[in-house]
C-alpha positions as CSV (number, residue, x, y, z in Angstrom):
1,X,-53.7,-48.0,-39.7
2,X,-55.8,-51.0,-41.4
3,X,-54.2,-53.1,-43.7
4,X,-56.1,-51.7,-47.3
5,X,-54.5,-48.6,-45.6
6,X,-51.0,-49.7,-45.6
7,X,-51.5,-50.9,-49.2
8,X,-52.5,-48.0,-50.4
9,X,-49.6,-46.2,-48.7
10,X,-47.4,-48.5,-50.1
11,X,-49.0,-48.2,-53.4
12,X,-48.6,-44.2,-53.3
13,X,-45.3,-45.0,-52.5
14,X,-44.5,-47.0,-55.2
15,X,-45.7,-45.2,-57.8
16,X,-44.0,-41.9,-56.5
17,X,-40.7,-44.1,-57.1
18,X,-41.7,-45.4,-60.7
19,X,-42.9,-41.7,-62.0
20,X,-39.4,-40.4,-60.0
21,X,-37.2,-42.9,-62.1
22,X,-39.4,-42.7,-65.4
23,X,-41.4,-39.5,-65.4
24,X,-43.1,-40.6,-69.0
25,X,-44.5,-43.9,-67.7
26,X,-47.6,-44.8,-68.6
27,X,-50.0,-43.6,-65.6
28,X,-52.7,-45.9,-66.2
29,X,-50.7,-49.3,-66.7
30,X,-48.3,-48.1,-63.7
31,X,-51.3,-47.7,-61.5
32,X,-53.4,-51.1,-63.0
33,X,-49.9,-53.1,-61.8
34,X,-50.1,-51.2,-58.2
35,X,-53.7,-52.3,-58.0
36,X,-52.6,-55.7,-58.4
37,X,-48.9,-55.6,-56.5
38,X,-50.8,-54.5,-53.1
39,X,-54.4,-55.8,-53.3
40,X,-56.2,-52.6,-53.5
41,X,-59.7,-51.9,-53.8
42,X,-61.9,-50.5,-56.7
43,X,-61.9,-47.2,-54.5
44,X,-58.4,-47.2,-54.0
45,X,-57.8,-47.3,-57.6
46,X,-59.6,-44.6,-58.4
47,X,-57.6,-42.5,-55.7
48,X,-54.4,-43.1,-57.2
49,X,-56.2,-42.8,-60.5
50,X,-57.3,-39.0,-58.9
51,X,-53.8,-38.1,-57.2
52,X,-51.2,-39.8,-60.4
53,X,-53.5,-38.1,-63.0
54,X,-51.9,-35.4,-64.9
55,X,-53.3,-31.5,-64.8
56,X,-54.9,-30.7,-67.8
């Protein structure tokens, strides 16, 4: 496992935790703050963007 990998895990992680504790959390700030907490990538972003986004 690289590190942008651990970070993201770590990200995915995190953000399971914050939408577990407060399920009507802003998606989009939560993640922006993740992206900056653990260093990820533009790509990355867009992943958690992807897998946090709510079905329509």
């Amino acid at each position: 496992m690289t590190i942008q990998d651990a970070a993201l895990h770590r990200a995915v992680e995190w953000m399971s935790d914050r939408l577990r504790e407060e399920p009507g959390a802003n998606r989009g700030e939560l993640i922006d703050q993740a992206s900056r907490e653990f260093g990820l990538t533009p790509l990355q972003e867009e992943f958690l963007y992807r897998q946090f986004s709510k079905p329509a």
